[in-house]
Rosetta silent file (secondary structure, phi, psi, omega in degrees, C-alpha in Angstrom):
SEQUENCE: XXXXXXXXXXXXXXXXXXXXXXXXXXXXXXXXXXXXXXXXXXXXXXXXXXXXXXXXXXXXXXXXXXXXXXXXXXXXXXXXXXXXXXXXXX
SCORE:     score description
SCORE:     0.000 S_00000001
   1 L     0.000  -33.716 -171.781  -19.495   -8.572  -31.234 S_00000001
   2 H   -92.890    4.625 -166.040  -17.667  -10.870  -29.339 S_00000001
   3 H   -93.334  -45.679  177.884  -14.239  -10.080  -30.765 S_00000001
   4 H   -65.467  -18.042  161.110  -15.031   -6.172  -29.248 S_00000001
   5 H   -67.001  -62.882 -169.865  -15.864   -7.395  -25.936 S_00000001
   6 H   -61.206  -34.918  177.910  -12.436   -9.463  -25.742 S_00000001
   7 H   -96.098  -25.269  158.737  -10.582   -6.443  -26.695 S_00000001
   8 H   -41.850  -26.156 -177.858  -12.419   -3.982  -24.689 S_00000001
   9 H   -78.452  -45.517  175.954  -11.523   -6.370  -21.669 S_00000001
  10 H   -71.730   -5.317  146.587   -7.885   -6.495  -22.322 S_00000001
  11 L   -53.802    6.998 -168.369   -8.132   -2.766  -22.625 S_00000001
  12 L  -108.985  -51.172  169.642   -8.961   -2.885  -19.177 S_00000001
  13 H   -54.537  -21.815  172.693   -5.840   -4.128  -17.912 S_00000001
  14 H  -118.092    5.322  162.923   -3.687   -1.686  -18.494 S_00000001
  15 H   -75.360  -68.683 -160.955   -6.163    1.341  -17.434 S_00000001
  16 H   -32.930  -61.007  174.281   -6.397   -0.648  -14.271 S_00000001
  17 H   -17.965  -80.109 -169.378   -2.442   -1.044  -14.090 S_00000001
  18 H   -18.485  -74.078  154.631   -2.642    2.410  -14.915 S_00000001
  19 H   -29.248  -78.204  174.689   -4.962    3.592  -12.364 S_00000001
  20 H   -36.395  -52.231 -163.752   -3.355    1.347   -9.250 S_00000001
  21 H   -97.068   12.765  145.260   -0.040    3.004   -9.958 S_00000001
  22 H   -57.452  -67.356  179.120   -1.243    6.776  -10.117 S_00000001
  23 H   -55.214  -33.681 -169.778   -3.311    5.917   -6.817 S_00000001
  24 L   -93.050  -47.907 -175.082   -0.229    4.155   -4.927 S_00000001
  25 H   -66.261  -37.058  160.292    1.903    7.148   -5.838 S_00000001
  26 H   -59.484  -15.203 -172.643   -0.376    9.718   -4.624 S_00000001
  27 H  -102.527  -33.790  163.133   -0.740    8.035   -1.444 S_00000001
  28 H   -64.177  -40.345 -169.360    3.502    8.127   -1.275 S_00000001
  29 L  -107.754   44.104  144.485    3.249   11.989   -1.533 S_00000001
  30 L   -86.495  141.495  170.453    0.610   12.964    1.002 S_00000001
  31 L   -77.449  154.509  173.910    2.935   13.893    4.036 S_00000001
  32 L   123.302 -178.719 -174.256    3.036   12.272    6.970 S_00000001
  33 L  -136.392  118.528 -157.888    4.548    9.000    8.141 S_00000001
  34 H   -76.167  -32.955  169.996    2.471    6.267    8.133 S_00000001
  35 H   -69.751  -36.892  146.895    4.009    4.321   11.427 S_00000001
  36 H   -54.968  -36.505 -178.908    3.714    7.627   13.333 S_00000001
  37 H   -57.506  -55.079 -162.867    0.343    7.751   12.620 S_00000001
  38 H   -65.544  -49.684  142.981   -0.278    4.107   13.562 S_00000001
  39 H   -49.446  -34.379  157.179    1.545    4.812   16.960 S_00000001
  40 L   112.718  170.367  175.500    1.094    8.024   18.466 S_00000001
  41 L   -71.572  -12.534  179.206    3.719   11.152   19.257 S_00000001
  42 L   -92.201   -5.977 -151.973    4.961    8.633   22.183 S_00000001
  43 L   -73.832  123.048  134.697    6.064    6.097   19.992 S_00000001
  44 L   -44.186  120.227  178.850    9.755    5.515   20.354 S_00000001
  45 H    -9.418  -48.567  177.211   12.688    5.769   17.525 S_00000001
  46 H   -64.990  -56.547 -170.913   12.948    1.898   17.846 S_00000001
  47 H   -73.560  -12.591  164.211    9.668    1.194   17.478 S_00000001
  48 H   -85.782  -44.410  150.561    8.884    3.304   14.436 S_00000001
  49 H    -4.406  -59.109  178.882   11.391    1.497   13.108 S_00000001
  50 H   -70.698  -80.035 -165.495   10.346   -2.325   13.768 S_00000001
  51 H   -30.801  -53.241 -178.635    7.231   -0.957   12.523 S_00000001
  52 H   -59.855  -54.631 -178.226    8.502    0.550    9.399 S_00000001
  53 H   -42.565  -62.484 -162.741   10.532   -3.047    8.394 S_00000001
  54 H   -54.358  -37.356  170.929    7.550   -4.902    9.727 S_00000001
  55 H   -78.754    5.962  173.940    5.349   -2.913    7.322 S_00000001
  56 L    70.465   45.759 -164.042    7.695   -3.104    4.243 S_00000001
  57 L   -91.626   -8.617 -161.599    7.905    0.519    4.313 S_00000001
  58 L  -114.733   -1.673  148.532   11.683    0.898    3.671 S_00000001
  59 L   -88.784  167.449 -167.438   11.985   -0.677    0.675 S_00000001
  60 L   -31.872  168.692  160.105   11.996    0.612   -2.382 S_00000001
  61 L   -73.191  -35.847 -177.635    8.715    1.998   -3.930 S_00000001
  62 H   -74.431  -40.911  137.332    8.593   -0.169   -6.970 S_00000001
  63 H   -35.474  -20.778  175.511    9.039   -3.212   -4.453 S_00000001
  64 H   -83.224  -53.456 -163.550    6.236   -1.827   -2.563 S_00000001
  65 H   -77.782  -50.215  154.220    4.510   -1.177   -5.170 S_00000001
  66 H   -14.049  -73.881 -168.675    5.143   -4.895   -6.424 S_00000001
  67 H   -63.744  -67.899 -156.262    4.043   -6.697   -3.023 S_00000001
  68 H   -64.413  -42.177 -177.169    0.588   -4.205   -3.383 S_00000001
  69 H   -82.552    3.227  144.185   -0.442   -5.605   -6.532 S_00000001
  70 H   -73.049  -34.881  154.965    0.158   -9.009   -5.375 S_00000001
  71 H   -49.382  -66.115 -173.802   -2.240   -8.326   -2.120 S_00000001
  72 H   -48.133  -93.070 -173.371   -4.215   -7.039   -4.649 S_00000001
  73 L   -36.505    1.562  179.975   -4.760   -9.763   -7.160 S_00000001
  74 L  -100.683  -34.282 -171.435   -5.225  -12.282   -3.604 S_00000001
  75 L    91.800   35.038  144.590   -7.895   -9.842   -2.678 S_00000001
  76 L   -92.769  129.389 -165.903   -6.407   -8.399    0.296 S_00000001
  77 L   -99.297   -4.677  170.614   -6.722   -4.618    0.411 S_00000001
  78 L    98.725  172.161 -169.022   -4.233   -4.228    3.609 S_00000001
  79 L   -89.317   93.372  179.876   -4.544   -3.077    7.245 S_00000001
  80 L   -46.195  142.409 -178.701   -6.362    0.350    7.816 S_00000001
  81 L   -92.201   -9.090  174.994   -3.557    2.530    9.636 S_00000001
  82 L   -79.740  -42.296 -164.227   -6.748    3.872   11.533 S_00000001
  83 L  -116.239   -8.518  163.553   -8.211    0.728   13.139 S_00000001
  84 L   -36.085   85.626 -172.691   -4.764   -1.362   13.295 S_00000001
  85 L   -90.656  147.336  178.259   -3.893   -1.124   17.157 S_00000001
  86 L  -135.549  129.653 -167.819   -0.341   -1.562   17.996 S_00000001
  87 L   -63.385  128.746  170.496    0.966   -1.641   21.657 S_00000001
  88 L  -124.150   55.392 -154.749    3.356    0.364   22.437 S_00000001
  89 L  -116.308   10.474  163.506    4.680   -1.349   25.454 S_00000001
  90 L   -27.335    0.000    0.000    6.659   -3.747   22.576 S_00000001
């Protein structure tokens, strides 16, 4: 019994894997820009810029993708792009 629990668990690990990187890719193809969002329609060129860099958004996706399951495994789940406020007098 206890040998099917240990392999049911390590079966687990690569659904999650699995799972995370299905969910992070779907979240790259919904349209939209996430630094527009976070800023508004007034938001200068420059500043969605700094923003994108500041947010790691311009590297690659499998870097991206990297850095989230490192947040992840810390237990940080990230910055809501809804309740973040960012100035845009910057």
């Amino acid at each position: 019994m206890l040998k099917y629990i240990i392999r049911r668990l390590a079966m687990l690990i690569p659904v999650l894997l699995g799972v995370s990187l299905i969910t992070f890719s779907l979240i790259h193809l919904i349209p939209g820009d996430p630094a527009r969002s976070m800023l508004g329609e007034k938001a200068s060129q420059q500043q969605l810029e700094l923003l994108r860099e500041e947010m790691g958004l311009n590297d690659p996706f499998i870097v991206q993708y990297g850095r989230f399951l490192g947040h992840i495994a810390q237990g940080d789940l990230g910055t809501s792009i809804q309740k973040k406020k960012i100035s845009l007098h910057s």
